[in-house]
N, C-alpha and C positions, 0 to 999 in steps of 0.2 A: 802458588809459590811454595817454595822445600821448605821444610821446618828449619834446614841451618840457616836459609836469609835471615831469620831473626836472631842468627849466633851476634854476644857480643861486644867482636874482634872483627874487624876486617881479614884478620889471619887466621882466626877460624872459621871463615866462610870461605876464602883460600884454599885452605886448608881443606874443606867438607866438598867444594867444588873438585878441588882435586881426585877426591875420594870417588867422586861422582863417577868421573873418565877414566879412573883404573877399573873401576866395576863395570864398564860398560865395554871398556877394551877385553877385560878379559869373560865378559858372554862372548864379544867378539870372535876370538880364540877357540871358544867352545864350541861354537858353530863353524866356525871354518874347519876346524877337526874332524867334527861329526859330516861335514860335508865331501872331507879328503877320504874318511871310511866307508862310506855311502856308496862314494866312487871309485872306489879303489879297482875296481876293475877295468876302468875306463880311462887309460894313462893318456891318451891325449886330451882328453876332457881337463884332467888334472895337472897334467901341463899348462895349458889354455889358462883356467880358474888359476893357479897361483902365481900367473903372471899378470892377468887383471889383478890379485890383490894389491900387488907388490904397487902396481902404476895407481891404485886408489889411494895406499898410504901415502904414494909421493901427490896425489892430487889435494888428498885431507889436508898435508902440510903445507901445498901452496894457499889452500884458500884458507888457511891459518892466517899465513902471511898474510894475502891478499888483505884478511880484515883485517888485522894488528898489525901492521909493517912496523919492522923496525929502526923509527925516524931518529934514533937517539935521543930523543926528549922521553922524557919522565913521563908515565902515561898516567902516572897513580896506582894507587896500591891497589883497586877493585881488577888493574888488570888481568891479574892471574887467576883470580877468578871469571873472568870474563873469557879469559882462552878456554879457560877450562869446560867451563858450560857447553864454548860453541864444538870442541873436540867432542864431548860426550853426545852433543847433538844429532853431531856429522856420523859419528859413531854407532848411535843407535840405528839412525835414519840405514847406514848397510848392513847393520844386522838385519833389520827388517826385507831387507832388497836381498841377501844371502838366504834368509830361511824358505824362499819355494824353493831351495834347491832339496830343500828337506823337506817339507810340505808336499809340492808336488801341483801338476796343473789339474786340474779337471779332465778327465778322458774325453777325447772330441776335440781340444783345441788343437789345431794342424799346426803352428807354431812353439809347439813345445822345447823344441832346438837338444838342448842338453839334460834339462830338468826332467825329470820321472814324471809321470802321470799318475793320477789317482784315479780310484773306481768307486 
């Protein structure tokens, strides 16, 4: 558990959840960049890649929805932290799926596709 669950305000675990998914959007950011200069020589790769992002951000945001729909009832005040949490989640989890593109496969794998090899 984060040291802010024990914030206490529900508005400032809100609040610190919030804090969570702006920090994790913007590693986001950081690797998607470092990923656009990596590849910079390789314009349809780079095509390709920031059109899959764009279709993940609209997929992040349906399965936002999907799990908080907004039924117009009152969900309570933990909600916003509760979206918050699962954005940073969903978040991190394609940071993690973005960085072989910087890491890189193990030389040998015949599947490498787009992503660089390492040695």
């Amino acid at each position: 558990m984060t040291s802010w669950a024990y914030a206490q305000s529900q508005g400032t675990m809100n609040m610190e959840a919030g804090n969570g998914f702006v920090k994790a959007d913007r590693e986001l950011n950081i690797v998607y960049q470092k990923i656009l200069k990596s590849y910079a020589t390789q314009p349809l790769f780079i095509k390709k890649f920031k059109a899959a992002q764009r279709l993940w951000i609209q997929l992040r945001d349906a399965e936002l929805e999907a799990r908080y729909p907004d039924t117009g009832i009152n969900n309570g005040s933990a909600e916003p932290m509760c979206k918050s949490i699962y954005l940073e989640k969903l978040t991190r989890e394609r940071i993690k799926f973005l960085r072989v593109w910087l890491t890189g496969i193990p030389e040998g794998d015949v599947c490498t596709g787009s992503v660089k090899m390492t040695r």
